[in-house]
py3Dmol code that shows the C-alpha trace and the ligand (Angstrom):
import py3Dmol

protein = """\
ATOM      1  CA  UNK A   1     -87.339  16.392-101.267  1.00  0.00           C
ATOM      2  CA  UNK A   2     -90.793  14.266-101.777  1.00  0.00           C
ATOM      3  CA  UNK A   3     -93.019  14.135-104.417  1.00  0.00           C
ATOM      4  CA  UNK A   4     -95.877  11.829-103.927  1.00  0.00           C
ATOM      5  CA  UNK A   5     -96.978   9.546-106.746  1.00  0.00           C
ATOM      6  CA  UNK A   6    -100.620   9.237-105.649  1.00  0.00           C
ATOM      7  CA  UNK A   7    -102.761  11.764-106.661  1.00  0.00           C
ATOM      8  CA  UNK A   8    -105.662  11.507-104.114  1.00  0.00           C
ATOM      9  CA  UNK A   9    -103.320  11.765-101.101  1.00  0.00           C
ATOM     10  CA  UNK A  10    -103.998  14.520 -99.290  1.00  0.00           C
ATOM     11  CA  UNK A  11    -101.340  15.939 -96.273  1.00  0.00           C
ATOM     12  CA  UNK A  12    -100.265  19.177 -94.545  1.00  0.00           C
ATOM     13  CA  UNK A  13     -97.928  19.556 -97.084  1.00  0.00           C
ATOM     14  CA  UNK A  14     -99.945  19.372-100.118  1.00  0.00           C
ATOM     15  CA  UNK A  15    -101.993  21.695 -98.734  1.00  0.00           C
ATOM     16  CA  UNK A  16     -99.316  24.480 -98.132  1.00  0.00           C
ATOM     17  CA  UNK A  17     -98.516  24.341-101.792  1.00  0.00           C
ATOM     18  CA  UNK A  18    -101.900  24.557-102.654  1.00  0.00           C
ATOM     19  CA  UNK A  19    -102.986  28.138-101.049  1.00  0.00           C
ATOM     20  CA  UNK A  20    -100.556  29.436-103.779  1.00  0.00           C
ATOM     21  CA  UNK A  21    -101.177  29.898-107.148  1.00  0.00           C
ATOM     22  CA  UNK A  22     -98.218  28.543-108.941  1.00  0.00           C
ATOM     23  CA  UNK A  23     -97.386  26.255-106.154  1.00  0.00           C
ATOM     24  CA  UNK A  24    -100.858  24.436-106.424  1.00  0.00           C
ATOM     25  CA  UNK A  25     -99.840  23.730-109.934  1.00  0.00           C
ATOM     26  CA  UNK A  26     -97.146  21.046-108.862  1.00  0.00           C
ATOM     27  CA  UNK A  27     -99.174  19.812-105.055  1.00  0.00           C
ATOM     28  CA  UNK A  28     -97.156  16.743-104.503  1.00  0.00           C
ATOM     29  CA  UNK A  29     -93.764  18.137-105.222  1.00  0.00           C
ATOM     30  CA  UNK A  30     -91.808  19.986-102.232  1.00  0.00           C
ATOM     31  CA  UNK A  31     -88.623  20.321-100.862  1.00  0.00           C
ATOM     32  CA  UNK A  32     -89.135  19.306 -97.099  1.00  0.00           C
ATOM     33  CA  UNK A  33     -86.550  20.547 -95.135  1.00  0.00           C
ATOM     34  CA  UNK A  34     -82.853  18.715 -93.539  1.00  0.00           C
ATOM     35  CA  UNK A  35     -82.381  16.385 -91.451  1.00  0.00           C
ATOM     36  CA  UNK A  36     -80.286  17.080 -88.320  1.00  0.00           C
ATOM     37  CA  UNK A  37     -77.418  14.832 -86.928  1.00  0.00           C
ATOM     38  CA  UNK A  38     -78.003  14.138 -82.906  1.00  0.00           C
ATOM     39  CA  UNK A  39     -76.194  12.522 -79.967  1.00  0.00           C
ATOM     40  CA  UNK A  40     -79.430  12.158 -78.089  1.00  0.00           C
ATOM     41  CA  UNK A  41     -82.345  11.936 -80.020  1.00  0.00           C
ATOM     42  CA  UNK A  42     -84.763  11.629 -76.545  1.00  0.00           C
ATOM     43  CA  UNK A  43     -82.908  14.953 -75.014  1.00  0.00           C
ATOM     44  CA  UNK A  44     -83.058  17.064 -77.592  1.00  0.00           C
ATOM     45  CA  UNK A  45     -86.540  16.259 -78.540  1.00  0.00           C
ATOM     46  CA  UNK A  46     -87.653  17.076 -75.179  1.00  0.00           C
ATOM     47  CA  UNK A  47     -85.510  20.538 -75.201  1.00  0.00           C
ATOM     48  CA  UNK A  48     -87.204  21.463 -78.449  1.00  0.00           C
ATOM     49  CA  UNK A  49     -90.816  20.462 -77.153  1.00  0.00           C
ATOM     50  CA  UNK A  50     -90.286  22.449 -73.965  1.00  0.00           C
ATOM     51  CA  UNK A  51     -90.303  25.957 -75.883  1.00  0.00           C
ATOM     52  CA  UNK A  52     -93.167  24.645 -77.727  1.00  0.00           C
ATOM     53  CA  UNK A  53     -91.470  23.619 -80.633  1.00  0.00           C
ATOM     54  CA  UNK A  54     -93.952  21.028 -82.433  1.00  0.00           C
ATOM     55  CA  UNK A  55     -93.207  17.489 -83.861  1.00  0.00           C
ATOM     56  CA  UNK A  56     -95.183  15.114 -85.690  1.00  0.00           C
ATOM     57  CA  UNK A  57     -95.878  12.142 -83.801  1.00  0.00           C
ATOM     58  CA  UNK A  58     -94.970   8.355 -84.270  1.00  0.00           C
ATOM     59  CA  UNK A  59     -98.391   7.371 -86.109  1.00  0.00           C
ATOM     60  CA  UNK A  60     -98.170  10.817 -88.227  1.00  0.00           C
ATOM     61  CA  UNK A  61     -94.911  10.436 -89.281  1.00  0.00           C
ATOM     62  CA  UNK A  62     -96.203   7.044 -89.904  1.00  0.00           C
ATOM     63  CA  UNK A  63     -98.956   7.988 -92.589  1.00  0.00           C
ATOM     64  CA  UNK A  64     -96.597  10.927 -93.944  1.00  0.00           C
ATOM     65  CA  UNK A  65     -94.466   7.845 -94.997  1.00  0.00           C
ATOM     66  CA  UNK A  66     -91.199   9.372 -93.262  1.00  0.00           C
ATOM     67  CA  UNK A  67     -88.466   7.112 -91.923  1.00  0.00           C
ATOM     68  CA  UNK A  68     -89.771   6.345 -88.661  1.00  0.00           C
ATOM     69  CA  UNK A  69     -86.655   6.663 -86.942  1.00  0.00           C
ATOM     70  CA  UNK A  70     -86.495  10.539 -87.416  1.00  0.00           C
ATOM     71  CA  UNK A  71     -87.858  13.334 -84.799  1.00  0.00           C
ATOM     72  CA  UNK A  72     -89.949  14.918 -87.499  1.00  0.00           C
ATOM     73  CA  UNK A  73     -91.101  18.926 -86.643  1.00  0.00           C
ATOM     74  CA  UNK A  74     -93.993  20.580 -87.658  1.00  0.00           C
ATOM     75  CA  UNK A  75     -94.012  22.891 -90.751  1.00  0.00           C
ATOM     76  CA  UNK A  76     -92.374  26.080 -89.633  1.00  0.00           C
ATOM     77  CA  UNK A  77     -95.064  29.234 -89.628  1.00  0.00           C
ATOM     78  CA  UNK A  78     -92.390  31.496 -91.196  1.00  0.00           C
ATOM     79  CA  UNK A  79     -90.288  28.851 -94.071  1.00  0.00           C
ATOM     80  CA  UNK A  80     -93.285  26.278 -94.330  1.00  0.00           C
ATOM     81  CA  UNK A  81     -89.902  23.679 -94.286  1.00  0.00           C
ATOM     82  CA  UNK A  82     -89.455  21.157 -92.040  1.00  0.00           C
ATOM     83  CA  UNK A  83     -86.201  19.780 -89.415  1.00  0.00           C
ATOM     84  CA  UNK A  84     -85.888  16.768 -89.102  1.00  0.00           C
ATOM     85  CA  UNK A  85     -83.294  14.932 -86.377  1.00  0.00           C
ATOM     86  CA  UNK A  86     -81.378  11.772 -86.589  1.00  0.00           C
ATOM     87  CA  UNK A  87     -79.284  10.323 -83.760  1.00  0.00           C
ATOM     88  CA  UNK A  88     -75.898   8.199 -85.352  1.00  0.00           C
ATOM     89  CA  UNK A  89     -72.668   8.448 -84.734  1.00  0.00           C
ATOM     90  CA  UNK A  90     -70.294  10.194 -87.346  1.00  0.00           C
ATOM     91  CA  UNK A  91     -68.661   7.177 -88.754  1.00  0.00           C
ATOM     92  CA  UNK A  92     -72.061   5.315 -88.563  1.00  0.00           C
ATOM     93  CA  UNK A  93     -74.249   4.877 -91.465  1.00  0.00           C
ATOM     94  CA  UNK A  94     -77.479   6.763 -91.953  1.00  0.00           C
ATOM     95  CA  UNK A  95     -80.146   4.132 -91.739  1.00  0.00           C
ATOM     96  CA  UNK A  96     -84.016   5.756 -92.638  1.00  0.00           C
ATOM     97  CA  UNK A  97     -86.636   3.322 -91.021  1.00  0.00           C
ATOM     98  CA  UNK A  98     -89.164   3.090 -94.161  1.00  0.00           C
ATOM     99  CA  UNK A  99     -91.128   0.014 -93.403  1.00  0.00           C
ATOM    100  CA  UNK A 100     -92.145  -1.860 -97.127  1.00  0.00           C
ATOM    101  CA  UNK A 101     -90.107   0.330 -99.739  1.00  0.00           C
ATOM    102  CA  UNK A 102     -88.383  -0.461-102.955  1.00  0.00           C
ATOM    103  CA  UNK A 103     -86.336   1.142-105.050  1.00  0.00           C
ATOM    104  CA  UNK A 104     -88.083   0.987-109.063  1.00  0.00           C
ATOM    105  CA  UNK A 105     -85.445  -0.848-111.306  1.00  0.00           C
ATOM    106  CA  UNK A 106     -86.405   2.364-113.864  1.00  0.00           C
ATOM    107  CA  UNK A 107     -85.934   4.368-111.252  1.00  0.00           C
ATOM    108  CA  UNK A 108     -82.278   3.020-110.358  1.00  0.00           C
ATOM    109  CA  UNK A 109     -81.491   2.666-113.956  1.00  0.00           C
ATOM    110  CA  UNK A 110     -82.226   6.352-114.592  1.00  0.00           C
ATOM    111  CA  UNK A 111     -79.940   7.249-111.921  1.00  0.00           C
ATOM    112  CA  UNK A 112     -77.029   5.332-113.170  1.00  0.00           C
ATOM    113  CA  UNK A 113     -77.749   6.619-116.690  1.00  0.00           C
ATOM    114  CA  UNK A 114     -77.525   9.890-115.200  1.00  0.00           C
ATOM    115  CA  UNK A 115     -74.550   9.214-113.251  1.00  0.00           C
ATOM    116  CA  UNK A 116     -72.764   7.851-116.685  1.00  0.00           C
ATOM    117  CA  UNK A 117     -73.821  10.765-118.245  1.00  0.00           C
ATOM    118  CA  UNK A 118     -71.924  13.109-116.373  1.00  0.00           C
ATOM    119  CA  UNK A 119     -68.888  10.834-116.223  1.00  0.00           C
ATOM    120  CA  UNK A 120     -68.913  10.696-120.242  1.00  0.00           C
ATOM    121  CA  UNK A 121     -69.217  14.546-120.225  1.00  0.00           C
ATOM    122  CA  UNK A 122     -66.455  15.391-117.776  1.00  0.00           C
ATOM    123  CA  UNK A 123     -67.753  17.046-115.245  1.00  0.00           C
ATOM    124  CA  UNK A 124     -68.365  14.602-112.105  1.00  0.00           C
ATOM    125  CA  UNK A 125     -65.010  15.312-110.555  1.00  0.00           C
ATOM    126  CA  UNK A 126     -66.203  19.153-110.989  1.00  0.00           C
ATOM    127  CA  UNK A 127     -69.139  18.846-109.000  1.00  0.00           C
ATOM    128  CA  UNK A 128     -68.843  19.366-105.189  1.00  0.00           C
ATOM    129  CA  UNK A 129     -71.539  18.779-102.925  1.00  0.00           C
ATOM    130  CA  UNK A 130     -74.389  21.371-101.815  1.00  0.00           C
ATOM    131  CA  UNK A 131     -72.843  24.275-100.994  1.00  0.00           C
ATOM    132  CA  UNK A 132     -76.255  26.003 -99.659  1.00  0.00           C
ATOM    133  CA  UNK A 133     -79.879  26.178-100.052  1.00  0.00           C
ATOM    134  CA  UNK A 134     -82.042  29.141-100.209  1.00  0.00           C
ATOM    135  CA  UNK A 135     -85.306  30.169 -98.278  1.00  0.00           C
ATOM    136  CA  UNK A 136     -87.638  32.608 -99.758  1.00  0.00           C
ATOM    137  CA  UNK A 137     -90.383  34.196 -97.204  1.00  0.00           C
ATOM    138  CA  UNK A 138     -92.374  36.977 -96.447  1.00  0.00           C
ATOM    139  CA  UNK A 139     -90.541  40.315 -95.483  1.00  0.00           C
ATOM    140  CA  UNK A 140     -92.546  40.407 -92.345  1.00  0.00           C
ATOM    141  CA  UNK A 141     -90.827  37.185 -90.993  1.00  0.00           C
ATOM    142  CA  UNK A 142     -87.360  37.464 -92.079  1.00  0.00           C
ATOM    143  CA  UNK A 143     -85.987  37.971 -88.583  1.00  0.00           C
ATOM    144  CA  UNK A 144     -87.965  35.496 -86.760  1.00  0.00           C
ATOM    145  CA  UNK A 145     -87.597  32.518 -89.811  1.00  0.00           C
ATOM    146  CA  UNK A 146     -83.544  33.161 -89.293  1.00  0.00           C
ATOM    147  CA  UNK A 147     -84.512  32.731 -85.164  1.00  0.00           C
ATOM    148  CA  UNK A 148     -86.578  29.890 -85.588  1.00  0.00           C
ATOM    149  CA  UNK A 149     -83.411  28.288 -87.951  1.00  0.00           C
ATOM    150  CA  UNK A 150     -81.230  28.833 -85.465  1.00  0.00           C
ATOM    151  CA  UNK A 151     -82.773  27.444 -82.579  1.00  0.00           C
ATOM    152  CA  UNK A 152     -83.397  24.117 -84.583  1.00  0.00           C
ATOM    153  CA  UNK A 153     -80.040  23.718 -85.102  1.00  0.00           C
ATOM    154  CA  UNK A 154     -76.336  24.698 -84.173  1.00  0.00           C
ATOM    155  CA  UNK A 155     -76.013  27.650 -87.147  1.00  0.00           C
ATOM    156  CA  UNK A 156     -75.229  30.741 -86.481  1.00  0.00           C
ATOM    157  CA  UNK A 157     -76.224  34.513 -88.207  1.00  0.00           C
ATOM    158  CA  UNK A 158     -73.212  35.047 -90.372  1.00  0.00           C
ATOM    159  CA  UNK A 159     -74.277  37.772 -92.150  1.00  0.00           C
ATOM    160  CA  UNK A 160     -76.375  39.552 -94.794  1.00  0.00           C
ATOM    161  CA  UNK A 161     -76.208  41.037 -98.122  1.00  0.00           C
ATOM    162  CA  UNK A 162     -78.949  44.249 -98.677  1.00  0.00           C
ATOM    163  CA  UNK A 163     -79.915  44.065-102.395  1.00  0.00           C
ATOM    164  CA  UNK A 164     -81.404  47.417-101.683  1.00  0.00           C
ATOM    165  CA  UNK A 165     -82.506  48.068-105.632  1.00  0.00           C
ATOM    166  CA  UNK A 166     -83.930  44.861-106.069  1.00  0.00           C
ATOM    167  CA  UNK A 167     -85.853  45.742-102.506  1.00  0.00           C
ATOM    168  CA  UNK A 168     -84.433  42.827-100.933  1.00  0.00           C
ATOM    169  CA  UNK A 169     -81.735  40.936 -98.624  1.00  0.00           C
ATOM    170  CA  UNK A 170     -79.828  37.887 -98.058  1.00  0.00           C
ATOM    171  CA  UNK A 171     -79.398  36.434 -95.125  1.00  0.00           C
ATOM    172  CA  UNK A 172     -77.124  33.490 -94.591  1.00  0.00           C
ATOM    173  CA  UNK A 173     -76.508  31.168 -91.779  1.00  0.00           C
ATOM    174  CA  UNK A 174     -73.570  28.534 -91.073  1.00  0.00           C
ATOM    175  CA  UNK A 175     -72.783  25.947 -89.048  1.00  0.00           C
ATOM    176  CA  UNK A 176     -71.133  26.231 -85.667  1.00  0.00           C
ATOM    177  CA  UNK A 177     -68.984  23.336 -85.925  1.00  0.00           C
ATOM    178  CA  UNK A 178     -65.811  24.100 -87.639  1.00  0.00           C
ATOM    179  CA  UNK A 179     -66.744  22.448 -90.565  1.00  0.00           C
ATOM    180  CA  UNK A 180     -66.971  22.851 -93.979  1.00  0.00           C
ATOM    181  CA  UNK A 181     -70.196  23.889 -95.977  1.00  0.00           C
ATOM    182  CA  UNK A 182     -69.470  20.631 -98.339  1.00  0.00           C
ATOM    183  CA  UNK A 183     -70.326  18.706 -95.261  1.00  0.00           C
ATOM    184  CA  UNK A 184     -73.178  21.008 -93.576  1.00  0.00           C
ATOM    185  CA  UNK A 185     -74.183  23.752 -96.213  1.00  0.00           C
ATOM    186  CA  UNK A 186     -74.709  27.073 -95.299  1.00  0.00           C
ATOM    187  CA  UNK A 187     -79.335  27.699 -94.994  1.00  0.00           C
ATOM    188  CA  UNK A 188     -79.939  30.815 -96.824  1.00  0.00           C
ATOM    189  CA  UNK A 189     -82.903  33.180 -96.279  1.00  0.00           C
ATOM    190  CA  UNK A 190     -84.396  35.992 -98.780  1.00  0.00           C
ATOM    191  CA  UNK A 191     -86.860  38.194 -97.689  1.00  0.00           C
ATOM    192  CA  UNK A 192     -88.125  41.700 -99.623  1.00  0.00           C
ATOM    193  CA  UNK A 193     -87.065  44.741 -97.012  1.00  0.00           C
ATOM    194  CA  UNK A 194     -90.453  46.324 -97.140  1.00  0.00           C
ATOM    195  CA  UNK A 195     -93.472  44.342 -98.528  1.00  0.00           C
ATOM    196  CA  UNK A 196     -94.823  44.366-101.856  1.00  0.00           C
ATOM    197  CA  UNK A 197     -97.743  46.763-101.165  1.00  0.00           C
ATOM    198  CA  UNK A 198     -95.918  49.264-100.768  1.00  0.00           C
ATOM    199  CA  UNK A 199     -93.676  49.241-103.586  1.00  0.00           C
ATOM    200  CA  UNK A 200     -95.800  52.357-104.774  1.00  0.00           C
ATOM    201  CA  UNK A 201     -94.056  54.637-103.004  1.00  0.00           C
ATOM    202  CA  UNK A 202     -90.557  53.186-102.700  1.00  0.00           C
ATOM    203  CA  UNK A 203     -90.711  52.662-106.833  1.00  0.00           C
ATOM    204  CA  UNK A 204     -89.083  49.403-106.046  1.00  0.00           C
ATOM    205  CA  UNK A 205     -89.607  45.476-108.266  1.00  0.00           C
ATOM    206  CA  UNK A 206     -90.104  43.095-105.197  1.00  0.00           C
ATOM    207  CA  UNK A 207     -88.613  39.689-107.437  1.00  0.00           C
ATOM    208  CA  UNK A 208     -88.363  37.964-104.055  1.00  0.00           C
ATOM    209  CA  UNK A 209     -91.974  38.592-102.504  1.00  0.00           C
ATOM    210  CA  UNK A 210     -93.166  38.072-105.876  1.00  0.00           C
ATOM    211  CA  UNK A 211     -91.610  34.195-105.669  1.00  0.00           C
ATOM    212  CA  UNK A 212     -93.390  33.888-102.372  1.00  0.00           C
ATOM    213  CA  UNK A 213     -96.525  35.107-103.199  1.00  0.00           C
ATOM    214  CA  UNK A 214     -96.776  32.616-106.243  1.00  0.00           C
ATOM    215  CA  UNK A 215     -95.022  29.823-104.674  1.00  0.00           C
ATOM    216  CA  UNK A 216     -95.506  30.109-100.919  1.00  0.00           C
ATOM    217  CA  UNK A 217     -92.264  30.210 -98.494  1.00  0.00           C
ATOM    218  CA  UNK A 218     -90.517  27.693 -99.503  1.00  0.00           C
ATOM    219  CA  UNK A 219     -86.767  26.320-100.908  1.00  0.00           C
ATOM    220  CA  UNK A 220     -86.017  28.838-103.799  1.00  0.00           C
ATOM    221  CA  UNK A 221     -83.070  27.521-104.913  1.00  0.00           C
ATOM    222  CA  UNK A 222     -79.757  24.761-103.801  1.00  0.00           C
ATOM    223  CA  UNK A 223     -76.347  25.198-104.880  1.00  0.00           C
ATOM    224  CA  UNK A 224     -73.805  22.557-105.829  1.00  0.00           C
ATOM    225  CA  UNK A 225     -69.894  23.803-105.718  1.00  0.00           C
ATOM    226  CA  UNK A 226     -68.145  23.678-108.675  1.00  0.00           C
ATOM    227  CA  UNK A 227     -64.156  23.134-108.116  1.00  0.00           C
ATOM    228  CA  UNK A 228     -62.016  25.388-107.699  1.00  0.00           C
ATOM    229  CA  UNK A 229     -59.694  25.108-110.826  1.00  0.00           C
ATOM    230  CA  UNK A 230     -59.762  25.165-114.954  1.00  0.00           C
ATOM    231  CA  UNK A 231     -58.922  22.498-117.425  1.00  0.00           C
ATOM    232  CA  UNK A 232     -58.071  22.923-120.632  1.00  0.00           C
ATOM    233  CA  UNK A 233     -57.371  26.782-120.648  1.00  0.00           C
ATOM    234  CA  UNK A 234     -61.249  26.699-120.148  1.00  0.00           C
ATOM    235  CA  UNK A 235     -63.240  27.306-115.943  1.00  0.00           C
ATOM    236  CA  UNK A 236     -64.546  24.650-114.275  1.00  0.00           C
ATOM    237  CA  UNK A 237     -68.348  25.960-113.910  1.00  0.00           C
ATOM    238  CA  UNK A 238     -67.749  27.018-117.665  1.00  0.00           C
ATOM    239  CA  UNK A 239     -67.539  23.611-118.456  1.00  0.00           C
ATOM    240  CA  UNK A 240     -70.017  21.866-116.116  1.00  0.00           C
ATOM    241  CA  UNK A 241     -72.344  24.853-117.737  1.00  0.00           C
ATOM    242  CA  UNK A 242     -71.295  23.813-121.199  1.00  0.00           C
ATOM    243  CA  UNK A 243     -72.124  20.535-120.620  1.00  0.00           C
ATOM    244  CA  UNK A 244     -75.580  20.620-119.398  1.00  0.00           C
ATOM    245  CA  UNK A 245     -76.790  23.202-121.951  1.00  0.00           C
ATOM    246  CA  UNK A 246     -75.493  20.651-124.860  1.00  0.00           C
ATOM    247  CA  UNK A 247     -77.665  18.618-123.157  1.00  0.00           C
ATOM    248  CA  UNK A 248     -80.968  20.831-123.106  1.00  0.00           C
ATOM    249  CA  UNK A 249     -81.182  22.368-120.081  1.00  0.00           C
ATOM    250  CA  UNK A 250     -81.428  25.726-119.831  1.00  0.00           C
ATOM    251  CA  UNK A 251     -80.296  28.718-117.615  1.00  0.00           C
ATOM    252  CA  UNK A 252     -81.670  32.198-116.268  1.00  0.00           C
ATOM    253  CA  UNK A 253     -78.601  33.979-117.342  1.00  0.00           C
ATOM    254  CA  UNK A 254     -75.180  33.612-118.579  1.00  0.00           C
ATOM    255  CA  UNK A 255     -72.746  32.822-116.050  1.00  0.00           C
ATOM    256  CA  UNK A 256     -71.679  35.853-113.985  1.00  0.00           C
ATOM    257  CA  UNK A 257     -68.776  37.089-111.623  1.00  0.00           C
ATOM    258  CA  UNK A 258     -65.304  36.341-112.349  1.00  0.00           C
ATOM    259  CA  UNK A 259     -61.645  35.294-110.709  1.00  0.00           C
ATOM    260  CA  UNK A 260     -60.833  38.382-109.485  1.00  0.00           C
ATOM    261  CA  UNK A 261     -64.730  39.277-107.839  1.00  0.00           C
ATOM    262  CA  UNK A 262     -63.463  35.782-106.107  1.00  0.00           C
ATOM    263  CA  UNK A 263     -66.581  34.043-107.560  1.00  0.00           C
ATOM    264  CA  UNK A 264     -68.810  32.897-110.579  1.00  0.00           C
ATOM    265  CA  UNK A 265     -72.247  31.611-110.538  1.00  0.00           C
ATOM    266  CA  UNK A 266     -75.246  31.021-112.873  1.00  0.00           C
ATOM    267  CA  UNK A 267     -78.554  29.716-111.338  1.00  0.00           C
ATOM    268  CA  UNK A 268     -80.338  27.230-113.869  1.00  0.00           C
ATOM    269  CA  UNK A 269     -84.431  27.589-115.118  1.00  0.00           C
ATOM    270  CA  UNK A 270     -86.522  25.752-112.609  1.00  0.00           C
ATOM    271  CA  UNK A 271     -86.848  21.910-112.738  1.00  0.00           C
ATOM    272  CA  UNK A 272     -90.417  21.552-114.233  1.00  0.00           C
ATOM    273  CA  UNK A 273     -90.511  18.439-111.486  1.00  0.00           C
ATOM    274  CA  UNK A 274     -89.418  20.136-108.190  1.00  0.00           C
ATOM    275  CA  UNK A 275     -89.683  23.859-108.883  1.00  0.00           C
ATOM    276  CA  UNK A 276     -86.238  24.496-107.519  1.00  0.00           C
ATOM    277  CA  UNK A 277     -83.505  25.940-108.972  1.00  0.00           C
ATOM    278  CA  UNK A 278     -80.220  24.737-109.265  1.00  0.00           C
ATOM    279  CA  UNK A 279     -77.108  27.155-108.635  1.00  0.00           C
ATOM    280  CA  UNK A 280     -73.639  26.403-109.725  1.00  0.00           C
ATOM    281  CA  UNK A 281     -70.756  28.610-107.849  1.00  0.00           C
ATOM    282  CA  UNK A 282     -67.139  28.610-108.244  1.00  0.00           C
ATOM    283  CA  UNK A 283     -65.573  30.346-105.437  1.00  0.00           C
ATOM    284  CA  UNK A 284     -61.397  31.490-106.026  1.00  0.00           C
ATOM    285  CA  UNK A 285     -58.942  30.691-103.310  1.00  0.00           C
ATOM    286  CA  UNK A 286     -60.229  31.524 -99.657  1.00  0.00           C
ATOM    287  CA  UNK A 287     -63.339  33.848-100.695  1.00  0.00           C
ATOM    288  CA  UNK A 288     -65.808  33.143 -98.738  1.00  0.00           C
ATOM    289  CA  UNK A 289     -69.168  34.842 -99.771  1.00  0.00           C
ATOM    290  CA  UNK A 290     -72.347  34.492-101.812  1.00  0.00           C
ATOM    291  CA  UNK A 291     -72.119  37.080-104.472  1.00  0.00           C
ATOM    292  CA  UNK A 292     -70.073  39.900-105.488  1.00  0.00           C
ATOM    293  CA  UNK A 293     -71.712  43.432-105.603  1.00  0.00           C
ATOM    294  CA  UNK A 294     -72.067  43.840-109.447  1.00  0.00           C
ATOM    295  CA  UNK A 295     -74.431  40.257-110.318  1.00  0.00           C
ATOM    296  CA  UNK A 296     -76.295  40.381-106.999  1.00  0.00           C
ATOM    297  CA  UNK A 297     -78.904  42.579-108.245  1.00  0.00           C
ATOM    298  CA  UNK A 298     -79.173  40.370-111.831  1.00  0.00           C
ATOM    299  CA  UNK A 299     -79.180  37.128-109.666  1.00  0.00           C
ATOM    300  CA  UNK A 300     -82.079  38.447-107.877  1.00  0.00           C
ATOM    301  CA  UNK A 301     -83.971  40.008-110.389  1.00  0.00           C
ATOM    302  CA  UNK A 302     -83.924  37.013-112.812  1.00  0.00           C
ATOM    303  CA  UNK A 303     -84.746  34.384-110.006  1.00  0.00           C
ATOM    304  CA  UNK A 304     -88.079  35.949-109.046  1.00  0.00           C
ATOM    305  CA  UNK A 305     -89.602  35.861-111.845  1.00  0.00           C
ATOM    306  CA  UNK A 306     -90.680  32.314-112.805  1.00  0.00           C
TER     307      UNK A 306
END
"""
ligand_1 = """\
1
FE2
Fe -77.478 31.124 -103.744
"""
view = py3Dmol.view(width=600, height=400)
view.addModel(protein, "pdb")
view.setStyle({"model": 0}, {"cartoon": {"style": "trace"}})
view.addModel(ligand_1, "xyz")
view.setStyle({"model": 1}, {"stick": {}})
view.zoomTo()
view.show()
């Protein structure tokens, strides 16, 4: 995620949010993409670059003020995100290559206030990491966007959900490695079935195209897993919801789903810094999906319009 302080800075990515009209309201604010653990930085750059993949070079990746030491690709065509790829070992620590940075003592301070903040309410021990972040684009490139993804990096199709009322699907990818999405979350792409023009005859909203045609492709949402579990005769994402509407933030809708759909989930209003919106799913026992059939449709209705 960036967002660049100086106004008069002009890059590829402020210009992607600014052929949109709600995205040109925030220019310097964008979620960029993720950054890809390697082996062999050299190999697989040269792989990638053989089937025309494109990458920034060293001076660009320079003046976009990235960590030098990443393999930084192009915008994709379809997402407008970015991959990014890091060689380390596993037990090695991530080390970004920033030149002259500092971290703002306000800054750092905020973040610990934060941090205390959710340790005085309760819920920091309910808060699991990102469980998966969601793509919007254009119906057109739904198939090649999830192609593109998967070439980039070692996911793998897993499957798709057809919101057919709301004129629109999910489709979710997963890592290939037998791990967990807490430690490589699941990339998520939405697309409208048919485009928006033609909604006329199918009599259908199109919530999702609608998103992308304000915003551009781009992140839609991330969600963070809530624990499995209750405390105090009361659910966990109950009370991690609880807590951050005493505290002023809103939500699209109530929470929806329950134990025996094998999941509940709520998506919050969009951050009026970053745009995106913040999920929070609880998933029962061993399910292992996205939604259940009855708050799909709501879900996707109430995120597109923002
Ligand atoms: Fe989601």
């Amino acid at each position: 995620m960036r967002e660049v302080k100086d106004d008069h800075l002009i890059d590829i990515f402020r210009s992607l949010n600014e052929v949109y009209p709600i995205g040109a309201k925030k220019p310097n604010s964008r979620y960029m993409g993720e950054i890809i653990r390697v082996t062999d930085l050299h190999s697989v750059v040269k792989m990638q670059q053989q089937r025309e993949f494109r990458f920034f070079n060293q001076d660009e990746v320079r003046k976009l003020e990235l960590p030098g030491n990443l393999a930084v690709s192009k915008p994709s065509p379809y997402t407008h995100n970015i991959v990014a790829y890091l060689e380390r070992e596993p037990d090695e620590a991530r080390v970004y290559a920033l030149g002259v940075s500092v971290i703002k003592p306000e800054v750092q301070a905020a973040y610990l206030e934060a941090k205390a903040l959710q340790d005085k309410l309760g819920i920091s021990d309910l808060l699991l990491p990102i469980d998966h972040l969601a793509t919007r684009v254009y119906s057109q490139n739904r198939e090649v966007a999830i192609l593109e993804y998967l070439s980039w990096s070692s996911y793998y199709f897993w499957g798709a959900y057809n919101i057919k009322d709301q004129n629109s699907s999910t489709n979710i990818t997963k890592s290939a490695h037998p791990i967990p999405e807490s430690k490589s979350p699941a990339k998520v792409f939405t697309a409208n079935n048919t485009p928006y023009f033609i909604n006329h005859l199918e009599h259908l909203p199109s919530p999702t195209e609608t998103f992308v045609r304000n915003y551009g492709p781009r992140l839609h949402h991330m969600a963070i897993a809530v624990k499995d579990g209750e405390r105090d005769g009361k659910e966990h994402i109950d009370l991690v919801v609880d807590a951050i509407t005493e505290n002023g933030k809103g939500f699209l809708l109530d929470v929806i789903g329950s134990k025996a759909e094998g999941l509940k989930q709520i998506f919050s209003n969009a951050s009026e810094h970053s745009s995106l919106i913040i999920e929070y799913v609880q998933r029962y026992g061993s399910f292992d999906g996205f939604f259940t059939q009855q708050n799909v449709a709501k879900l996707t209705e109430a995120a597109g319009f923002m």
